[in-house]
Structures are given as structure tokens and as C-alpha cells.
N, C-alpha and C positions, 0 to 999 in steps of 0.2 A: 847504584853501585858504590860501593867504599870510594874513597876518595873522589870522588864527584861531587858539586855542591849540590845541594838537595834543592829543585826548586817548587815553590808551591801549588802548581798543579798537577805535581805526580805524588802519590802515596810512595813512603818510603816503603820497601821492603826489606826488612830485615831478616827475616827467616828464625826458624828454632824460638825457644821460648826467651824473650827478651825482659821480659817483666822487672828483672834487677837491674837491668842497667841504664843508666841517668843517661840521659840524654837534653841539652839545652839549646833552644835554636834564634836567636835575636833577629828579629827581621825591624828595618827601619822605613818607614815612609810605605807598609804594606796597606794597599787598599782594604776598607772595611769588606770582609763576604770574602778575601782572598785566600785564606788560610783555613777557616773553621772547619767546615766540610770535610780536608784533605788529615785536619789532624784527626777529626773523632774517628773517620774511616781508618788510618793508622793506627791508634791505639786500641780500638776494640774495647775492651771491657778492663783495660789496665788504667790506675791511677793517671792523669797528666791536668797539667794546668795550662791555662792560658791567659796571659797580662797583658795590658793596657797602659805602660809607663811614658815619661806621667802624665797627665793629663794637664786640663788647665780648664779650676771650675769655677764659672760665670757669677759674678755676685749678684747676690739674693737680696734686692734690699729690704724686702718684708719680711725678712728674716735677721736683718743686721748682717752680715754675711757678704764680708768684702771679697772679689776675684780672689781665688788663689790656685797659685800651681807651683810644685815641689813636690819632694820625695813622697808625699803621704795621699798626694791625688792619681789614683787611679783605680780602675775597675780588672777585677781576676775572676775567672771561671775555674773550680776546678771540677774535672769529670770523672767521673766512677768515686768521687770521696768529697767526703760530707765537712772536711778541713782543711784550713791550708797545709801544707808542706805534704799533702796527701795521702793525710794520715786519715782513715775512718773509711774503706772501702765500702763504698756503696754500690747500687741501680742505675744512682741520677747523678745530676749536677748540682752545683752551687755554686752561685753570684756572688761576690764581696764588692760593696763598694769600700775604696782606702777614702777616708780624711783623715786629718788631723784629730785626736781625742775632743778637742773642745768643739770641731765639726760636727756634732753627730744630728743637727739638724739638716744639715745637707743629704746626708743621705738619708735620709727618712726621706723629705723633697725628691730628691732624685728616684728611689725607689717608687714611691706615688705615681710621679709622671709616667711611669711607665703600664700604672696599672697592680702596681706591687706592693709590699710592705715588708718591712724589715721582721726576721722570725727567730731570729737569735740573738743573743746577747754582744755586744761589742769585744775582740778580742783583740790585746795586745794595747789596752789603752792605758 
């Protein structure tokens, strides 16, 4: 309901076609697995993203790669679009990991552990 705070285990419903309007929602200290579910069912097949600010990433010493955490550590999902600010409507999703430009061995690292591998070129560095 309008002015009700939205909380994460109820899908918002908004009603009529919402597609153009911006909607931003900061949750602090949300459990991992508490939100995702709740948002992809909300949005449906419309643009949205999902951020992980900031993070705080472990240093690599076989990589020279001291701890760092600041504005540029963090991991973003966006859904139905293939770029940030959710531009390139898509089918699927896509992973960004954030470091720092001179980082880009972390995430390749990070990507690996998971079973992954980086598939695009770096943006924004």
C-alpha cells in the first residue's frame, strides 16, 4: 500500500504498467537470500538492478593484492539488461564485479572461484 514501508517478504504491488518509473530501495544489514526472490518476482521482465555496496575485498597475496574496501568494491546484478544503468534490455541477467581499474585481477579471481569467467570488456575504467 502507498505509504507503507515496503518490507522484504511481501512483493510490491503496484498495479498498471509501472515500467517508467524509478523506483530506489536501500536496505542496510539485509540478510544474504532476503531480497532477491521478492525483487525478480516484482519486476517481472522490466529492467532493475541489484547492488552490494561496498564491499570489503580480502587480500590476494599471490596476486600482490592488498585488502581493499571503498567506493569501487562491490558486486551488481542487473535483470532483464545486459548494462549498467539498464540500458540493453534483455532475457537474462548480468553480474558486475566493481574494483578499482588497476584491480582487474581480482575480479577475474573472484569470478574463477565461483566457477566463472569475465566475458566482457571492463567499463568505466
Amino acid at each position: 500500500m502507498p505509504g507503507e514501508p515496503a518490507r522484504p517478504d511481501t512483493a510490491l504491488d503496484l498495479g498498471g504498467d509501472w515500467q517508467c518509473l524509478p523506483v530506489e530501495l536501500e536496505l542496510e544489514d539485509a540478510p544474504a537470500g532476503s531480497v532477491e526472490d521478492v525483487l525478480i518476482a516484482t519486476v517481472g521482465s522490466n529492467p532493475a538492478a541489484l547492488q552490494w555496496w561496498p564491499l570489503r575485498w580480502p587480500a590476494i597475496p599471490e596476486l600482490d593484492r592488498p585488502r581493499y574496501e571503498g567506493g569501487d568494491a562491490g558486486v551488481e546484478v542487473t535483470l532483464n539488461c545486459r548494462r549498467l544503468f539498464m540500458e540493453d534490455p534483455s532475457d537474462d541477467h548480468t553480474v558486475y564485479i566493481h574494483v578499482q581499474s588497476q584491480d582487474l585481477q581480482r575480479a577475474n579471481r573472484l569470478a574463477n572461484r565461483i566457477g566463472r569467467h569475465i566475458i566482457g570488456e571492463p567499463q568505466y575504467v
